[in-house]
C-alpha positions in Angstrom: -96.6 -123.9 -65.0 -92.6 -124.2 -65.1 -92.2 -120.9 -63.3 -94.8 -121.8 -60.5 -93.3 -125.2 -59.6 -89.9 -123.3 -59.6 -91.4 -121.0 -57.1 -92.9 -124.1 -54.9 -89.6 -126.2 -55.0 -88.0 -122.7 -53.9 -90.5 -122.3 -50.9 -90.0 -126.4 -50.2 -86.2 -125.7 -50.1 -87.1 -123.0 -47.7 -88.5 -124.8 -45.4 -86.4 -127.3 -45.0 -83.5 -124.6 -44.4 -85.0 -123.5 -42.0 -85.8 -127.0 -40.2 -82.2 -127.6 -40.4 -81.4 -124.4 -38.8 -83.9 -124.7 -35.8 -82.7 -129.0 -35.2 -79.1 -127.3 -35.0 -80.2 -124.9 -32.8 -81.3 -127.0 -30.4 -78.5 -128.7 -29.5 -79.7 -129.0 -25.4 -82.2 -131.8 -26.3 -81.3 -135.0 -27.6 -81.7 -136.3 -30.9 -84.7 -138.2 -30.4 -86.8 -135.7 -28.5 -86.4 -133.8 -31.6 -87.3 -136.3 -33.8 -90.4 -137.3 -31.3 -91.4 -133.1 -31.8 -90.5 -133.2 -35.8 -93.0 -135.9 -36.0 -95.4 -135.0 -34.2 -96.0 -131.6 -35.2 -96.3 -133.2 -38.6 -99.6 -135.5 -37.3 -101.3 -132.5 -36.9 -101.2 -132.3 -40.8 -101.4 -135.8 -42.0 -104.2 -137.3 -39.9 -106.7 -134.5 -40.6 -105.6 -134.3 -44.3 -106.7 -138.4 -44.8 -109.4 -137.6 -42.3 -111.2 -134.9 -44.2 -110.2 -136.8 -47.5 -112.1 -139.9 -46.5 -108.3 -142.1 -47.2 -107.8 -145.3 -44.8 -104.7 -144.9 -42.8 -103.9 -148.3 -42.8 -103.3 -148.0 -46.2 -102.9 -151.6 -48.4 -98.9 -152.3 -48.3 -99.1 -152.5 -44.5 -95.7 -154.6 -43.9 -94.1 -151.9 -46.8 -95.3 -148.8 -45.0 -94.1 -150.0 -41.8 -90.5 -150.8 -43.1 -90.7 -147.7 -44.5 -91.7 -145.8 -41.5 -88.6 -148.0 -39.3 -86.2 -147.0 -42.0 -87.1 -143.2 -42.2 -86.4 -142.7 -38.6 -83.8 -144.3 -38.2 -82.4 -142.0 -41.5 -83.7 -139.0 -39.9 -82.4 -139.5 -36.3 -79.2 -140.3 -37.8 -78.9 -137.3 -39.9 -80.2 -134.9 -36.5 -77.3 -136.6 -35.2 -75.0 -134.9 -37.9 -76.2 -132.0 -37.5 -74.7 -131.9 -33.9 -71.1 -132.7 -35.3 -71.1 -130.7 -38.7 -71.6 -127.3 -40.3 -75.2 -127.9 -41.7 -74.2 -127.2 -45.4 -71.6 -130.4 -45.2 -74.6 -132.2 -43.5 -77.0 -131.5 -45.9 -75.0 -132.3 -48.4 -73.7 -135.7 -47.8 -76.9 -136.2 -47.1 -78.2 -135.6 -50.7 -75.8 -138.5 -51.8 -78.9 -140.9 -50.9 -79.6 -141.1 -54.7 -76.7 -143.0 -55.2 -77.0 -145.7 -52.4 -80.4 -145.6 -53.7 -79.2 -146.6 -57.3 -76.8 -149.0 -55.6 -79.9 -150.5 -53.9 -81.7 -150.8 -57.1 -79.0 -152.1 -59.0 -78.9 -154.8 -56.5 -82.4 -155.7 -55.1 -84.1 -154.6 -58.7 -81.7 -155.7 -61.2 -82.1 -152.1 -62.5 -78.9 -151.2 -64.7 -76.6 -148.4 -63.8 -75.2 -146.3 -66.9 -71.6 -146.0 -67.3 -71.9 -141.7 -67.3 -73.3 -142.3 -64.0 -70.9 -144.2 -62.2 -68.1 -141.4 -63.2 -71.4 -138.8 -61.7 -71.0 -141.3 -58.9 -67.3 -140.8 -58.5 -67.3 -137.4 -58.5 -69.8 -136.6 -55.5 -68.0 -139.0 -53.3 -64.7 -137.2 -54.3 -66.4 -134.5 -52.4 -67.6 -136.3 -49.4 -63.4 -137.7 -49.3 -62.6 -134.4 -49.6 -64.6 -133.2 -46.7 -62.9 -136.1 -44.6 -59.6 -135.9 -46.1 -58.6 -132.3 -45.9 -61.3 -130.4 -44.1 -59.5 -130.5 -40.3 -62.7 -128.7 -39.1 -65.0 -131.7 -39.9 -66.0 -134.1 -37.0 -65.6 -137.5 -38.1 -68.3 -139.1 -36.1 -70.5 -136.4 -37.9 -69.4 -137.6 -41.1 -70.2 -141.1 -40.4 -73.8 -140.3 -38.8 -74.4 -138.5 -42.1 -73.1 -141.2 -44.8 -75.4 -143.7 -42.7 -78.4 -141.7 -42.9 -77.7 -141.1 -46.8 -77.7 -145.0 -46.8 -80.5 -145.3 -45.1 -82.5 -143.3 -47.1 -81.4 -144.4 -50.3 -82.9 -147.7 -48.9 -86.5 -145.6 -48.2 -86.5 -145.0 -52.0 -86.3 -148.3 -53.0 -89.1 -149.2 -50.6 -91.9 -145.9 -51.6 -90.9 -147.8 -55.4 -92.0 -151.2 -54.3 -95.1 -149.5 -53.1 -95.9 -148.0 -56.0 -99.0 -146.0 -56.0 -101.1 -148.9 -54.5 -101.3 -146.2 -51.2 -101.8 -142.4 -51.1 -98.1 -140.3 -50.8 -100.2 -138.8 -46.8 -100.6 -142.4 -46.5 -97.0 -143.0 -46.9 -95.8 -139.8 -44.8 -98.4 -140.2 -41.9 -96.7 -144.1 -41.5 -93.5 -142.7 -41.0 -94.8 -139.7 -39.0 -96.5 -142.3 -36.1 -93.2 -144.5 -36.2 -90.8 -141.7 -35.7 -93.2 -140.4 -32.9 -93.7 -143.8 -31.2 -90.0 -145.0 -31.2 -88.9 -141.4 -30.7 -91.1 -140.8 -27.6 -90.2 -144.0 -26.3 -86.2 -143.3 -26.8 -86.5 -140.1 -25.1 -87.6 -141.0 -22.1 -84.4 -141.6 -20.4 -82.8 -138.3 -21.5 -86.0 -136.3 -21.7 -85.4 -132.3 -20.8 -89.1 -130.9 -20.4 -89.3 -127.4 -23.4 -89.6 -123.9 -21.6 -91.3 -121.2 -23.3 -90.4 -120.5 -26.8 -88.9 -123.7 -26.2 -92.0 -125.3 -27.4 -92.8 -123.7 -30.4 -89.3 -123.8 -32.0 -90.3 -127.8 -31.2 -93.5 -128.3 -32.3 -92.7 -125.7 -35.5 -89.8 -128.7 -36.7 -93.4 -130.8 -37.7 -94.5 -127.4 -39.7 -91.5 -127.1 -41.9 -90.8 -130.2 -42.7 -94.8 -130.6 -43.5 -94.9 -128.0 -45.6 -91.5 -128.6 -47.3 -92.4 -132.1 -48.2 -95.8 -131.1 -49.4 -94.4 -127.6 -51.8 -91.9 -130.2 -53.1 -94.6 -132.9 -54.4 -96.6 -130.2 -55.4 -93.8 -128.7 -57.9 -93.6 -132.5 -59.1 -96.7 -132.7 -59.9 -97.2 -129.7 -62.1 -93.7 -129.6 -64.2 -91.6 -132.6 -65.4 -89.5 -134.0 -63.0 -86.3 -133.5 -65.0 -86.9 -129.7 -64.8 -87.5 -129.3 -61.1 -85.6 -132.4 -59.4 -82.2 -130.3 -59.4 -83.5 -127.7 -57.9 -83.7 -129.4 -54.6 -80.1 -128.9 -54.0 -81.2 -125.2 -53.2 -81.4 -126.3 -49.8 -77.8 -126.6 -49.4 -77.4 -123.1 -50.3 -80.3 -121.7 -48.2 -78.8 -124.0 -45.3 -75.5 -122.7 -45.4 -76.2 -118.8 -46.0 -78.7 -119.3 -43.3 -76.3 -120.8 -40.7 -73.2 -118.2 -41.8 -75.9 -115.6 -41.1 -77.6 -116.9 -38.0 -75.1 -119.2 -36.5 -71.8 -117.5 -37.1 -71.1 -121.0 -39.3 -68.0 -120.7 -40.7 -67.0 -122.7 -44.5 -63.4 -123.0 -45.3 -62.6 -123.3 -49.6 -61.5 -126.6 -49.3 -64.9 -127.5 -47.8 -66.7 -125.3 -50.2 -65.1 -127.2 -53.4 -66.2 -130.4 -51.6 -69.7 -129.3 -51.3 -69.9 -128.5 -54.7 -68.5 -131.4 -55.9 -71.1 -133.5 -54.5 -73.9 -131.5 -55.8 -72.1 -131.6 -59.0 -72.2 -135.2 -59.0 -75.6 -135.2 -57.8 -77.0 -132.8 -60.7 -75.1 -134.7 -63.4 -76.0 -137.9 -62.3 -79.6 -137.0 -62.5 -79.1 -135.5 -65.9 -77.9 -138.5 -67.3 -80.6 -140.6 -65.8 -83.3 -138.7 -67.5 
């Protein structure tokens, strides 16, 4: 069972590559159209999956789902932002340093206790991130911001899917976020709206696919293996991401930014170690 949910946390990372590498590829729409498109090509899973599966969409932690939903787009429309500013492995990554605001956010809002190992775990993936800013002249600061806010931000989703608990199904949970991103995403578009041509659409619509199928290869692997065993392997992203955009987008990595990357997923993997 080990080796299969390695395979499905290897397809999940995949995916989500390659949704990374088709958002920074289409740099001629704005943010939120994408996000409106991500979205929305995801509803074409969800609402037939708790359709078919008899599930109320409401779901019972109504006022939890929707914060959850507000929060997850505004993480995710910030982190598109990024992706306009930085190379997508230095996104991605400072991205992935969610887990700490989201032990941060527990340690504040659930009294939940923070080992001592982890705070020097802590330490060392943000050594990365001031690395990045500090001696990386390639990196765009406003990029760097837009991605340390949507890590924040989605550290703050984690601590909300917790207070929900498994009162309400995990589609439940992904379809409330899917209609909020595509209402407040459709709506924000409006002004700067560029109508898709051609392919145009597909590359679009296929954002919803990916990030569908990465989210649902990813809880699959979790529920088949121990989550200590397949968690880390998450971080595979960063390295499809980056070979992916050297390959296909001419993406360049200096060493300095290279350490700093793997310093945060250093930090990232050892602070997970020594939670478990």
């Amino acid at each position: 069972m080990f080796k299969k949910a390695i395979i499905l946390m290897v397809i999940s990372a995949f995916a989500f590559a390659l949704l990374n590498v088709f958002v920074k590829n289409l740099n001629q729409f704005n943010v939120y159209q994408i996000v409106f498109f991500r979205s929305l090509g995801s509803l074409f899973f969800t609402i037939p999956f708790l359709l078919r599966n008899k599930i109320p969409m409401l779901g019972k932690k109504k006022n939890l789902l929707l914060f959850r939903g507000i929060v997850g787009f505004v993480a995710m429309s910030l982190f598109f932002a990024s992706l306009k500013h930085l190379s997508m492995g230095s996104a991605v990554s400072i991205r992935y340093v969610s887990p700490i605001f989201a032990a941060l956010f527990a340690l504040v809002l659930l009294k939940e206790k923070i080992k001592y190992l982890q705070w020097l775990c802590f330490a060392i993936a943000f050594s990365g991130v001031l690395i990045l800013k500090g001696f990386d002249v390639n990196l765009d600061g406003i990029g760097l911001f837009y991605a340390i806010l949507s890590a924040f931000f989605t550290g703050l989703v984690f601590i909300i899917i917790r207070k929900i608990g498994n009162s309400d199904h995990p589609i439940v949970i992904v379809n409330y976020f899917m209609v909020i991103a595509t209402f407040f995403g459709g709506i924000l578009a409006i002004s700067e709206w560029m109508t898709p041509i051609g392919m145009e659409w597909v590359v679009l619509f296929s954002l919803g696919v990916f990030g569908y199928f990465g989210q649902y290869y990813m809880t699959k692997a979790f529920q088949i293996a121990e989550v200590n065993q397949v968690a880390p392997l998450k971080y595979i992203e960063v390295i499809f991401t980056m070979i992916i955009g050297v390959i296909w987008l001419n993406e360049t990595y200096t060493l300095i930014s290279l350490l700093a990357i793997f310093l945060i997923l250093l930090g990232l993997v050892l602070n997970f170690a020594v939670k478990r």
